[in-house]
PyMOL Python script that loads the backbone (N, CA, C, O; Angstrom):
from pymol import cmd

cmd.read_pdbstr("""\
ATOM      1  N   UNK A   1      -4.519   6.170  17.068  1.00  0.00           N
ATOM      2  CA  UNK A   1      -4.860   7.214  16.149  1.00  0.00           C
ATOM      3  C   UNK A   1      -5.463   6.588  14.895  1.00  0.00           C
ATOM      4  O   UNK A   1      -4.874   5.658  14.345  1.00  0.00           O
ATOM      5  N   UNK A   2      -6.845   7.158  14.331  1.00  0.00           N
ATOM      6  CA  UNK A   2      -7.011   6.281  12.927  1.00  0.00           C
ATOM      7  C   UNK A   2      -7.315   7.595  12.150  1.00  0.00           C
ATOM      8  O   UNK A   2      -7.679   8.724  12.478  1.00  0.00           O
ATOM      9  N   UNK A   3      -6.961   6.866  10.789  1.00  0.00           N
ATOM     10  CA  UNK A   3      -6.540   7.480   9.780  1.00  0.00           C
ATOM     11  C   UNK A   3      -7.043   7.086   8.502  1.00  0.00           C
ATOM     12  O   UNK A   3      -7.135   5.915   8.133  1.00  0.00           O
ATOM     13  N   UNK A   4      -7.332   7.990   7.902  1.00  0.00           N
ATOM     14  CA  UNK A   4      -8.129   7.525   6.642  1.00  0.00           C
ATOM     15  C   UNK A   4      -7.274   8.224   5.224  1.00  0.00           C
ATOM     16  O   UNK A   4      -6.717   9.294   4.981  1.00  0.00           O
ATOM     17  N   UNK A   5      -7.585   6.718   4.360  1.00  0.00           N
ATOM     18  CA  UNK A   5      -6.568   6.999   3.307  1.00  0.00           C
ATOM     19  C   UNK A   5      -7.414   8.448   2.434  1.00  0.00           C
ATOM     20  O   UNK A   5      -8.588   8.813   2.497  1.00  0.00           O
ATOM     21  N   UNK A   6      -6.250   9.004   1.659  1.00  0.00           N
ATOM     22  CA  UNK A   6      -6.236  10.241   1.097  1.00  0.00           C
ATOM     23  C   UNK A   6      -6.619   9.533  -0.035  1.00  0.00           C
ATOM     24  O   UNK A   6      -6.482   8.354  -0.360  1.00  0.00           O
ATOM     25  N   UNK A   7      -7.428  11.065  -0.879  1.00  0.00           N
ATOM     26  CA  UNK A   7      -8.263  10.604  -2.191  1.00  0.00           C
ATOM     27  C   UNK A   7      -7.389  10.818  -3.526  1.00  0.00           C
ATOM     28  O   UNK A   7      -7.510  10.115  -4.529  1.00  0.00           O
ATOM     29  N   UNK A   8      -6.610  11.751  -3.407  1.00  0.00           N
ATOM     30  CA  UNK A   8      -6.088  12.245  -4.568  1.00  0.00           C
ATOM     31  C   UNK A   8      -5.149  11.231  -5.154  1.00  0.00           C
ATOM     32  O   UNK A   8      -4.410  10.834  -4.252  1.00  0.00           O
ATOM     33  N   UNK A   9      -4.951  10.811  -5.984  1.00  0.00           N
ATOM     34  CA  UNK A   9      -4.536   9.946  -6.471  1.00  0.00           C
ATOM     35  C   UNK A   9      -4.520   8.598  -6.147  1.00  0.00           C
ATOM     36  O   UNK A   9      -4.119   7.661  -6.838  1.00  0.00           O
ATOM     37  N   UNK A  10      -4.972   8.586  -5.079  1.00  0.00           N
ATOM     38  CA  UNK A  10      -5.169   6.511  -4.578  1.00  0.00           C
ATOM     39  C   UNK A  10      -6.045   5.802  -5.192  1.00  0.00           C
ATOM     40  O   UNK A  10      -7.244   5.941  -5.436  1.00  0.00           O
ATOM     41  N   UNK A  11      -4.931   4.682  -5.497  1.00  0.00           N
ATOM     42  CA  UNK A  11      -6.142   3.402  -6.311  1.00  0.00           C
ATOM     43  C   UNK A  11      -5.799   2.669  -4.625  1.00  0.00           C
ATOM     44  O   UNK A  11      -4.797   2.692  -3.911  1.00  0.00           O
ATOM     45  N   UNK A  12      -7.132   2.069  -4.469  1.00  0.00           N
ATOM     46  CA  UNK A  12      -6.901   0.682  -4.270  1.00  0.00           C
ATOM     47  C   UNK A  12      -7.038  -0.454  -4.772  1.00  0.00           C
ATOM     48  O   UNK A  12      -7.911  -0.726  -5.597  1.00  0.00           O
ATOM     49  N   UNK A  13      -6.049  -1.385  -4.259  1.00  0.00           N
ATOM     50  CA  UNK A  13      -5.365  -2.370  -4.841  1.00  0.00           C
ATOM     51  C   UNK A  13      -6.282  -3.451  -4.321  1.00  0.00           C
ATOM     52  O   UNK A  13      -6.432  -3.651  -3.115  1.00  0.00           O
ATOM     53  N   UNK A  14      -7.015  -4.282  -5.459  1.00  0.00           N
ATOM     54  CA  UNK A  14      -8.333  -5.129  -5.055  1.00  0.00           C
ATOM     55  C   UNK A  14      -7.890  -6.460  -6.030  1.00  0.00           C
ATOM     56  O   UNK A  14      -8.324  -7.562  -5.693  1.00  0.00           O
ATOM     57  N   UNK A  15      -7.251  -6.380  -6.924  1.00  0.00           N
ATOM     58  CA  UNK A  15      -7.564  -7.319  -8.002  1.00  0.00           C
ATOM     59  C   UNK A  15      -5.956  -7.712  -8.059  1.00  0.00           C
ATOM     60  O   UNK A  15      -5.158  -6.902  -7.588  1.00  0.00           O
ATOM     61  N   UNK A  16      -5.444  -9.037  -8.673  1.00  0.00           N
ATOM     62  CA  UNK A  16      -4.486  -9.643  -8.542  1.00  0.00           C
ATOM     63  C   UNK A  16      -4.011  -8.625  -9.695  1.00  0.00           C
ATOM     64  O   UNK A  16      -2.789  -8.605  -9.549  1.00  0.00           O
ATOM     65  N   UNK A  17      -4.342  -7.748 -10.793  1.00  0.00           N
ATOM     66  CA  UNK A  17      -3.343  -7.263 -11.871  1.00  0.00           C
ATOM     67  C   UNK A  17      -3.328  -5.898 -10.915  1.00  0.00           C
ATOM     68  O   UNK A  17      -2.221  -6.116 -10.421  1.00  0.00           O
ATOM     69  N   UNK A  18      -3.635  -4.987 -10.461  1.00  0.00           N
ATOM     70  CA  UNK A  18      -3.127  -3.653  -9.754  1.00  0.00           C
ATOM     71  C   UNK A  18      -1.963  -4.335  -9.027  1.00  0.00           C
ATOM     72  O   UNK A  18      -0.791  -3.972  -9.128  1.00  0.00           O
ATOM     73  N   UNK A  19      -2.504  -5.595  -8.112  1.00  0.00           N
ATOM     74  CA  UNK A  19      -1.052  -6.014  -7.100  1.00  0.00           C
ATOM     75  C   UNK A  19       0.184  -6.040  -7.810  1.00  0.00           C
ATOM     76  O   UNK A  19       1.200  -5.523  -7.346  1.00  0.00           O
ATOM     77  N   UNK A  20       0.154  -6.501  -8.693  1.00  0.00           N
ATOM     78  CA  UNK A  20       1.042  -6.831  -9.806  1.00  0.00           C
ATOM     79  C   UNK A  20       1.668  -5.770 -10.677  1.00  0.00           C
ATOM     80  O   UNK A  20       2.690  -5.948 -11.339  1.00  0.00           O
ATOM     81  N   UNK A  21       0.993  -4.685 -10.623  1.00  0.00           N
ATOM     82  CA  UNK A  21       1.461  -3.536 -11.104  1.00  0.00           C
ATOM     83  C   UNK A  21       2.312  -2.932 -10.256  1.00  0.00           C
ATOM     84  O   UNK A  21       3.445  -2.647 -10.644  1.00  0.00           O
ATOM     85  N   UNK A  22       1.837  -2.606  -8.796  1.00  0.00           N
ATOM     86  CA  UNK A  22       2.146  -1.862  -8.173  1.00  0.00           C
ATOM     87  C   UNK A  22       3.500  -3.170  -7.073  1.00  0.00           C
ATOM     88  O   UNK A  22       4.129  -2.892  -6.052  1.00  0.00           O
ATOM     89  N   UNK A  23       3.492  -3.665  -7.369  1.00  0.00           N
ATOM     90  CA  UNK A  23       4.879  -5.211  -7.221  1.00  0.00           C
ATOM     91  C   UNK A  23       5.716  -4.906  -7.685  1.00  0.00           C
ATOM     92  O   UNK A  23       6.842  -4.982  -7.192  1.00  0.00           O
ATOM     93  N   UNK A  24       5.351  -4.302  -9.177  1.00  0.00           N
ATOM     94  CA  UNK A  24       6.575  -4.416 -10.636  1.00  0.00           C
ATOM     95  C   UNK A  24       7.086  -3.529 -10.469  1.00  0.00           C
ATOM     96  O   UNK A  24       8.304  -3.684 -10.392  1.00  0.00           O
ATOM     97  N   UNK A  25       6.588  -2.121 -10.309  1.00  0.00           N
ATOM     98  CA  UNK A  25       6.680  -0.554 -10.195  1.00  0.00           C
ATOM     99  C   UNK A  25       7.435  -0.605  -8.568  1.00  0.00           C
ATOM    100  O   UNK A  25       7.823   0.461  -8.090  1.00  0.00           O
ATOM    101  N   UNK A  26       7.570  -1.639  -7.942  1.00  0.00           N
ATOM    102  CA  UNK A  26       8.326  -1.609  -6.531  1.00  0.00           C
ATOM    103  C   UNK A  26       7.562  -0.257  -6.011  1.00  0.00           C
ATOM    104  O   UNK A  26       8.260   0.407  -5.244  1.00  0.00           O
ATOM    105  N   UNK A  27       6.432   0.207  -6.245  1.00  0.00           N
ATOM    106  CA  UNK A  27       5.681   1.073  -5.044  1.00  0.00           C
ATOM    107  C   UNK A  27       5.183   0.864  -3.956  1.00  0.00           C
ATOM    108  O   UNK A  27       4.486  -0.127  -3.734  1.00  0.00           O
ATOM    109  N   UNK A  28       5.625   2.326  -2.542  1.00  0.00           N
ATOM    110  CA  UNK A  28       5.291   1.982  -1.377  1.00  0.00           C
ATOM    111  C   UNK A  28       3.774   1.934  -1.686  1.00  0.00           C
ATOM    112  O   UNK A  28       3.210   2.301  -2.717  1.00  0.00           O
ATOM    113  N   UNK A  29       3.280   1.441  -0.646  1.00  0.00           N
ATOM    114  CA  UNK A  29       1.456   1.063  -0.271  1.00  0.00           C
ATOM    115  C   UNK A  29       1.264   1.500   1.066  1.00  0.00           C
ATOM    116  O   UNK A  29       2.200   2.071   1.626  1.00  0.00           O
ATOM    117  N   UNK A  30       0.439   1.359   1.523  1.00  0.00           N
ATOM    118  CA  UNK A  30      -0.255   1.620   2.340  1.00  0.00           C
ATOM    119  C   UNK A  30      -0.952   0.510   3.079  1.00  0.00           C
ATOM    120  O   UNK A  30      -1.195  -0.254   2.145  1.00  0.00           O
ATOM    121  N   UNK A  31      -1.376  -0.003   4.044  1.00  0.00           N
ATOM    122  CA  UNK A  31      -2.324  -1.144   4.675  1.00  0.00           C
ATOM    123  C   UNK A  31      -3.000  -0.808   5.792  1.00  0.00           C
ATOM    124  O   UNK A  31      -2.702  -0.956   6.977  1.00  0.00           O
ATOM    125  N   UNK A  32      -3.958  -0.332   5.265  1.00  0.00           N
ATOM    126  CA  UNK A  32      -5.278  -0.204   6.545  1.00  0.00           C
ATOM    127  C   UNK A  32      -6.183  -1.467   6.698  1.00  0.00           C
ATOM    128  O   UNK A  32      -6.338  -2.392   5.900  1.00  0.00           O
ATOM    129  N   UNK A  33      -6.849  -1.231   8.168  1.00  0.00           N
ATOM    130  CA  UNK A  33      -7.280  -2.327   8.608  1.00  0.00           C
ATOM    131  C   UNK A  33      -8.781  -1.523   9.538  1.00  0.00           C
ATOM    132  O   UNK A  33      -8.680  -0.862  10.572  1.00  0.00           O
ATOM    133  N   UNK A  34     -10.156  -1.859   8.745  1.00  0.00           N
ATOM    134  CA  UNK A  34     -11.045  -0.367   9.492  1.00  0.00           C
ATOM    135  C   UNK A  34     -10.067   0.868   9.920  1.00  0.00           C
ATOM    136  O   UNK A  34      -9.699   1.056  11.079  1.00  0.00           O
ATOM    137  N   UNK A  35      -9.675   1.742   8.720  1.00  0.00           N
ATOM    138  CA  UNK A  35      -9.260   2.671   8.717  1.00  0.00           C
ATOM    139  C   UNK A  35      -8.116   2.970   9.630  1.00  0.00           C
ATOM    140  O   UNK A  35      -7.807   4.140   9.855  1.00  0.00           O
ATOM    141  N   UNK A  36      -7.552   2.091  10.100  1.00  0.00           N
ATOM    142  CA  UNK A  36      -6.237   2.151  10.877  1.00  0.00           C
ATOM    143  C   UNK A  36      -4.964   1.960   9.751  1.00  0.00           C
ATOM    144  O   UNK A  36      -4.895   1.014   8.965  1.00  0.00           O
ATOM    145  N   UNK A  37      -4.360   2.640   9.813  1.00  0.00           N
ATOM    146  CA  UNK A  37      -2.865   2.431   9.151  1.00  0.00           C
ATOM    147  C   UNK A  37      -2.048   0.944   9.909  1.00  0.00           C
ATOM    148  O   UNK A  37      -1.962   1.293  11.087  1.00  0.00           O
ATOM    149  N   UNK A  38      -1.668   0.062   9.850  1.00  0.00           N
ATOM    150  CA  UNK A  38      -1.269  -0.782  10.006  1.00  0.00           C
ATOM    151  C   UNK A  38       0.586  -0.732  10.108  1.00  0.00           C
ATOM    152  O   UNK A  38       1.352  -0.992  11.036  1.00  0.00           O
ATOM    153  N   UNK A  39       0.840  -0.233   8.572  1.00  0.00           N
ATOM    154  CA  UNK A  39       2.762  -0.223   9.049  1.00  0.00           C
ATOM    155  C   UNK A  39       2.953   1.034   7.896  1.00  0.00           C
ATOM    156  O   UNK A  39       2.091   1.267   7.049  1.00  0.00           O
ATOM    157  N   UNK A  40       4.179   1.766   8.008  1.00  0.00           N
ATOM    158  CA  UNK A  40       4.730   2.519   7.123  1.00  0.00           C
ATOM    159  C   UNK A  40       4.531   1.986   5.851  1.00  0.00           C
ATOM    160  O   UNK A  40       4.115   0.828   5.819  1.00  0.00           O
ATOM    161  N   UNK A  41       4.762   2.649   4.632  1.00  0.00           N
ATOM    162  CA  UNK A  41       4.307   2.695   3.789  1.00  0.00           C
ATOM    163  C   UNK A  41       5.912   1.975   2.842  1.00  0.00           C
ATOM    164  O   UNK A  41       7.034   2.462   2.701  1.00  0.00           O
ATOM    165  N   UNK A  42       5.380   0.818   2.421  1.00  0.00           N
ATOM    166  CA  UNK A  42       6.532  -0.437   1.964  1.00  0.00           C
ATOM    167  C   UNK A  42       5.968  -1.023   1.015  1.00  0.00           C
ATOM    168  O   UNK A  42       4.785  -1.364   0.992  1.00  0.00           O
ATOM    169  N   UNK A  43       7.004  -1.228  -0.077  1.00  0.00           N
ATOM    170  CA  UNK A  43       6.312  -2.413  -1.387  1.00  0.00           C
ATOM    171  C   UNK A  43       5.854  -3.442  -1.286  1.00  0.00           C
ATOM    172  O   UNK A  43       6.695  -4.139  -0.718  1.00  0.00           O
ATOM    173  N   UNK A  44       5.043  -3.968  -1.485  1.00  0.00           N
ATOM    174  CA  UNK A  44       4.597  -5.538  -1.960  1.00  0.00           C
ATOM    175  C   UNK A  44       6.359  -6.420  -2.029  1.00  0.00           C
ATOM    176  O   UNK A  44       7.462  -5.902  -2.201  1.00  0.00           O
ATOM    177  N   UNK A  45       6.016  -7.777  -1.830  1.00  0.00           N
ATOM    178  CA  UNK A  45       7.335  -8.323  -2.285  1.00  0.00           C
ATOM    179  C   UNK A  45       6.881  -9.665  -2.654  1.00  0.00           C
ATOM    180  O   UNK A  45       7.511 -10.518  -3.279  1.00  0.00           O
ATOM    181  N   UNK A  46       5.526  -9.735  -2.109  1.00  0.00           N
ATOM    182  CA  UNK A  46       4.703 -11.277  -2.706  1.00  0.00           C
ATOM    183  C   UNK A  46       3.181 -11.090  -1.888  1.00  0.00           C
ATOM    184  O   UNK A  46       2.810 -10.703  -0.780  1.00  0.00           O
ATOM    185  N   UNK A  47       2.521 -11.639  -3.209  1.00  0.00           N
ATOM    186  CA  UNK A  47       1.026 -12.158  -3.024  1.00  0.00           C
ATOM    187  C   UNK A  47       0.561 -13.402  -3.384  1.00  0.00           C
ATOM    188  O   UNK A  47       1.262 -14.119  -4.099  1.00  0.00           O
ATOM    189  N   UNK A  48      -0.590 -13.790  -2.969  1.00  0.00           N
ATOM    190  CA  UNK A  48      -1.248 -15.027  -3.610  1.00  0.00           C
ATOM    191  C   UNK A  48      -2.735 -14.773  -3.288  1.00  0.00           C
ATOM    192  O   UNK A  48      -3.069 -13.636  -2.955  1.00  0.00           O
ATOM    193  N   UNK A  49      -3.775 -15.898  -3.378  1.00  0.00           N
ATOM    194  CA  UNK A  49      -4.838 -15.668  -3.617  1.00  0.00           C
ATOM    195  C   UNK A  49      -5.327 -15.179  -2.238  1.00  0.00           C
ATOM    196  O   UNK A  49      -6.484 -14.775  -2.115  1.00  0.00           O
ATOM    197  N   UNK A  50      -4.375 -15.211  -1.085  1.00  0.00           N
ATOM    198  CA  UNK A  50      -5.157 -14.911   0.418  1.00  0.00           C
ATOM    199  C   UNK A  50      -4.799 -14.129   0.796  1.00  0.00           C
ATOM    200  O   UNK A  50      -5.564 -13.224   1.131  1.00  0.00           O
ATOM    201  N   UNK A  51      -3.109 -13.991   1.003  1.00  0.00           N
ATOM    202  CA  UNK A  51      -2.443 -12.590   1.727  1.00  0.00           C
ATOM    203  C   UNK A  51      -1.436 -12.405   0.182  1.00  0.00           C
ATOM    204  O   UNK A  51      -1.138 -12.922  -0.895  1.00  0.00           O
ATOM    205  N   UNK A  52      -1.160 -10.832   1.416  1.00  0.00           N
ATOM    206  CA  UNK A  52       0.138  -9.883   1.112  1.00  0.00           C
ATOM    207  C   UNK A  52       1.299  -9.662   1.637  1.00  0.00           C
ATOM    208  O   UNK A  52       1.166  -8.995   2.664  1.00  0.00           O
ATOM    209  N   UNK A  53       2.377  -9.915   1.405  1.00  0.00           N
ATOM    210  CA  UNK A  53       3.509  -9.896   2.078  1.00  0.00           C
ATOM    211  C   UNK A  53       4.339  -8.630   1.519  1.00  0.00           C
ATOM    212  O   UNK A  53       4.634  -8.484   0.333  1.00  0.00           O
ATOM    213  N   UNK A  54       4.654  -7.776   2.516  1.00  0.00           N
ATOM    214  CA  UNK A  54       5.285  -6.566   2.340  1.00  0.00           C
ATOM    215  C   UNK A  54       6.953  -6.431   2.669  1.00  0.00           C
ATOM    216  O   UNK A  54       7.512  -7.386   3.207  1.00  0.00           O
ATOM    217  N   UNK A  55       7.588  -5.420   2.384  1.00  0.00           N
ATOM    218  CA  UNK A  55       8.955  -5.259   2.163  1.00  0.00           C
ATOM    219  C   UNK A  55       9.715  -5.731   3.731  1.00  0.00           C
ATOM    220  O   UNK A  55      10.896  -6.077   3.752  1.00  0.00           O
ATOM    221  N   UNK A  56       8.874  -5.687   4.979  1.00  0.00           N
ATOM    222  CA  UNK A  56       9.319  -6.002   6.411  1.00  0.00           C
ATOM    223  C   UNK A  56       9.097  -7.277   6.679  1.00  0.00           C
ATOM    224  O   UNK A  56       9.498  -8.015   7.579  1.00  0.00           O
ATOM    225  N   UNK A  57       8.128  -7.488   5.410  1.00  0.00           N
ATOM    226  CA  UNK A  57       8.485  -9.285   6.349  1.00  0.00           C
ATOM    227  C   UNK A  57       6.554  -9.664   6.211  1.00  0.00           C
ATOM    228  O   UNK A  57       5.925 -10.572   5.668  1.00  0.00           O
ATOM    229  N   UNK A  58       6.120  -8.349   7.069  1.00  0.00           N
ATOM    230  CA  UNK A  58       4.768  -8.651   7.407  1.00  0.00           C
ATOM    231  C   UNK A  58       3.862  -9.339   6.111  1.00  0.00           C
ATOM    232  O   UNK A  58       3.832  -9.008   4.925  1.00  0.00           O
ATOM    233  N   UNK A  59       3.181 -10.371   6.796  1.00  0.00           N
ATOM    234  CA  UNK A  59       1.976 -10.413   5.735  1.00  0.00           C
ATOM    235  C   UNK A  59       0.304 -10.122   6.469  1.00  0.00           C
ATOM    236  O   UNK A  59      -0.147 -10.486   7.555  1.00  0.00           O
ATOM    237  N   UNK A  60      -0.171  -9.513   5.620  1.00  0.00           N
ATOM    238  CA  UNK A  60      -1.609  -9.466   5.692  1.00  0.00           C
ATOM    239  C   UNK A  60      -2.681 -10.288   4.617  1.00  0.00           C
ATOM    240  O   UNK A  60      -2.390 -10.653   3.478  1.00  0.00           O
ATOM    241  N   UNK A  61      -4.353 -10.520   5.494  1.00  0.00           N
ATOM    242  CA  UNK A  61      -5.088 -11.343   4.872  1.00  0.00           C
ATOM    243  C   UNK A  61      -5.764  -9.784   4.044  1.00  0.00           C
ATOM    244  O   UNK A  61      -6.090  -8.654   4.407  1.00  0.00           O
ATOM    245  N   UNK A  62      -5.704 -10.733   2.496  1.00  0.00           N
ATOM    246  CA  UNK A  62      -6.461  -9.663   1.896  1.00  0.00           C
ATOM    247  C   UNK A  62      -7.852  -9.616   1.617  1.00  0.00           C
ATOM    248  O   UNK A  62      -8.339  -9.013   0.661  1.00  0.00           O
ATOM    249  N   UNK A  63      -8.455 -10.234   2.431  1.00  0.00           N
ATOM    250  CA  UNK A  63      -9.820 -10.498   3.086  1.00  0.00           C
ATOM    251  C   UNK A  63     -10.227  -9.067   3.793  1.00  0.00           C
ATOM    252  O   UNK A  63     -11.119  -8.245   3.581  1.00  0.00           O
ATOM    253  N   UNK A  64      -9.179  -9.164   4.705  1.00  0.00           N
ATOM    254  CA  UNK A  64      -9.550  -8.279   6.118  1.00  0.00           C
ATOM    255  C   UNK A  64      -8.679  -7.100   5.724  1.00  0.00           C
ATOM    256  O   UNK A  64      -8.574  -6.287   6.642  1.00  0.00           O
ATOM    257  N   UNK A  65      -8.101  -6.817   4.745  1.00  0.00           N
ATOM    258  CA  UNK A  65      -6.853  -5.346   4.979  1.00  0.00           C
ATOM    259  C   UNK A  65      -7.615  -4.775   3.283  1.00  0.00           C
ATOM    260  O   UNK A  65      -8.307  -5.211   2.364  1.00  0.00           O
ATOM    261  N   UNK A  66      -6.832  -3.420   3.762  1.00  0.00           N
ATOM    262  CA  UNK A  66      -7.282  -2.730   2.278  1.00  0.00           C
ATOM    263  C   UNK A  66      -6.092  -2.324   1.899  1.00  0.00           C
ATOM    264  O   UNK A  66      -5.339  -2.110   2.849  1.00  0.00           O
ATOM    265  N   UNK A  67      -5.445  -2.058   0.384  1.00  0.00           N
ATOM    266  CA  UNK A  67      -4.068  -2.273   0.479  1.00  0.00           C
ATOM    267  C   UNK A  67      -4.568  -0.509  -0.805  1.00  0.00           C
ATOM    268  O   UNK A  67      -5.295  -0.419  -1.794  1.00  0.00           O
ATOM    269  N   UNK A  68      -3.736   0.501  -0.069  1.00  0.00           N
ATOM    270  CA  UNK A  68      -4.056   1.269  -1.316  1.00  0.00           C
ATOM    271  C   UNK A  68      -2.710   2.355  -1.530  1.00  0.00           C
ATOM    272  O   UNK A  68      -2.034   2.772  -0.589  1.00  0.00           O
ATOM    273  N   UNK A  69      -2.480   2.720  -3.023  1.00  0.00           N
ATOM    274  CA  UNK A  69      -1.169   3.833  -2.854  1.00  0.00           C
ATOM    275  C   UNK A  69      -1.477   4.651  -2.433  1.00  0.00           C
ATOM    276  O   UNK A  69      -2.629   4.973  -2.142  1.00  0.00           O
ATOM    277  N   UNK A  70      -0.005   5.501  -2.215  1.00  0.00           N
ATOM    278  CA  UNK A  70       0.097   6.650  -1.649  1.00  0.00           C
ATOM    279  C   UNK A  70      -0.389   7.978  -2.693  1.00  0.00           C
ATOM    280  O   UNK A  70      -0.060   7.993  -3.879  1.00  0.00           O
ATOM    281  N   UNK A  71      -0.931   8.697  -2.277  1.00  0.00           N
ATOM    282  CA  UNK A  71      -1.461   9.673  -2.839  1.00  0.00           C
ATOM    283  C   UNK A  71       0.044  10.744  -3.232  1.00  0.00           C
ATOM    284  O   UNK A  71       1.181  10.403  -2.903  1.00  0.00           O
ATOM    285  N   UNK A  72      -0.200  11.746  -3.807  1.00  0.00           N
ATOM    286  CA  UNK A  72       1.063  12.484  -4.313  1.00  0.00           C
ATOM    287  C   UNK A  72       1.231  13.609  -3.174  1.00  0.00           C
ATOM    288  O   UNK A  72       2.210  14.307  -3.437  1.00  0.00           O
ATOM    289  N   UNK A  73       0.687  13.936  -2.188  1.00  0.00           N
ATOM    290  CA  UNK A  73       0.528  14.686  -0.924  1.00  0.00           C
ATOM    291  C   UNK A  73       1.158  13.730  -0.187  1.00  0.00           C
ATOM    292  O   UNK A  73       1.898  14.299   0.615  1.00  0.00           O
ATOM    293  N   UNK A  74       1.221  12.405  -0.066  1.00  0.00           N
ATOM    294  CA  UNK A  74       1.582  11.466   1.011  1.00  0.00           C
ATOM    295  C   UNK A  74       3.486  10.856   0.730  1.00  0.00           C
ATOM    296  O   UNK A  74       4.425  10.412   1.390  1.00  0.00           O
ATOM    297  N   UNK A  75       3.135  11.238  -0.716  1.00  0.00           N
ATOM    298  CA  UNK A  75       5.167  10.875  -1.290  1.00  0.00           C
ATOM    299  C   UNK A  75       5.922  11.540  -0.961  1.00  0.00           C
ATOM    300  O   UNK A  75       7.038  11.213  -0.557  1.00  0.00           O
ATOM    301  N   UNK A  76       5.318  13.044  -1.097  1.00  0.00           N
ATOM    302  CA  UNK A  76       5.952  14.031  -0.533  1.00  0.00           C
ATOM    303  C   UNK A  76       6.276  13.939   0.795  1.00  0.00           C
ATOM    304  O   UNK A  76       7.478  13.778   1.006  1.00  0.00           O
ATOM    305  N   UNK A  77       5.510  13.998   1.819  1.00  0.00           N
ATOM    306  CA  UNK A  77       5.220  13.750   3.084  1.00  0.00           C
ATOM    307  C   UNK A  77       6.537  12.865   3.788  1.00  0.00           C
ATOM    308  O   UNK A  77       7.436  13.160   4.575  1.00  0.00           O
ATOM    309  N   UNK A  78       6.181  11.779   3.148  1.00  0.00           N
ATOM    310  CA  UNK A  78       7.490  10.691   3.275  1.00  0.00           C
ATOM    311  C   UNK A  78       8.854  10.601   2.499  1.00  0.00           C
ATOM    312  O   UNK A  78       9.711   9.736   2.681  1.00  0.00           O
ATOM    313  N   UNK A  79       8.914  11.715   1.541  1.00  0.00           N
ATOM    314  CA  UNK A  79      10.142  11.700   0.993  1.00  0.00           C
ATOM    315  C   UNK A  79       9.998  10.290   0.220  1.00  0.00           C
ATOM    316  O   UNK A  79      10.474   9.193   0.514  1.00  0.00           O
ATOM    317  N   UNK A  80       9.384  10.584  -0.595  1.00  0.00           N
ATOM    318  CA  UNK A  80       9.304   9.190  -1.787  1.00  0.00           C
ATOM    319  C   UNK A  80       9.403   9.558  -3.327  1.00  0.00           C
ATOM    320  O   UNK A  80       9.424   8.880  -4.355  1.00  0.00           O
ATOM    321  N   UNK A  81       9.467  11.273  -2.982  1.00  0.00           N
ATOM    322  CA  UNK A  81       9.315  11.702  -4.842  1.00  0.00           C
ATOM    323  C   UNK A  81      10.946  12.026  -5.072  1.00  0.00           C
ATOM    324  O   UNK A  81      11.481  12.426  -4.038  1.00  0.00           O
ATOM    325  N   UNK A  82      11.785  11.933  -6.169  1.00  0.00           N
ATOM    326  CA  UNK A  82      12.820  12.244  -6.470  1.00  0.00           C
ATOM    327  C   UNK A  82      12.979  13.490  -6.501  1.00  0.00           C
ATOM    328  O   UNK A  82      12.069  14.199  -6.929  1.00  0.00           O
ATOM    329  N   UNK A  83      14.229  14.058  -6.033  1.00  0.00           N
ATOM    330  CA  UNK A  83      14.648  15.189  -5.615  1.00  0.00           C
ATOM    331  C   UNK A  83      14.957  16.179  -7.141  1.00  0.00           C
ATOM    332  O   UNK A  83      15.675  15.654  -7.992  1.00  0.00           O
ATOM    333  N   UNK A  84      14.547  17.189  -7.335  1.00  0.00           N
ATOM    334  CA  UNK A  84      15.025  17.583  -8.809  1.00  0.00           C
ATOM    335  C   UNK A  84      16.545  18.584  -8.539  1.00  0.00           C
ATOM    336  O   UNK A  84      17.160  19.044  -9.501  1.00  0.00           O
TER     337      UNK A  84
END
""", "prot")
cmd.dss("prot")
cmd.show_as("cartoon", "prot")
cmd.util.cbc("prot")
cmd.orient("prot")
């Protein structure tokens, strides 16, 4: 199944200070690969100048992956927004 990331609110994450933001902020991400979703949607837990290593372990080359947040339609979706 491929899937293309949602517009409303997604940055993608290109530059070592967004990674770093979105590291600090412990936010889930997203990792597509030509528009394939790759794994559930999990924090960063380390980067460097080549890959990304996410909350499961996985790492990806950030060459070849596009790393972008979840839109506010997609938090919901997954139960990621706090309950009021």
């Amino acid at each position: 199944m491929i899937e293309t990331p949602q517009s409303s609110t997604v940055r993608e994450l290109k530059t070592d200070t967004e990674i770093r933001s979105a590291m600090s902020a412990k936010e889930p991400i997203m990792v597509y690969q030509d528009r394939m979703r790759l794994r559930p949607p999990l924090p960063i837990i380390a980067y460097n100048d080549d890959i990304v290593r996410i909350a499961d372990g996985t790492t990806f080359l950030r060459s070849a992956t596009t790393f972008v947040t979840l839109s506010d339609e997609e938090k919901v979706a997954y139960k990621l927004t706090p309950q009021k």
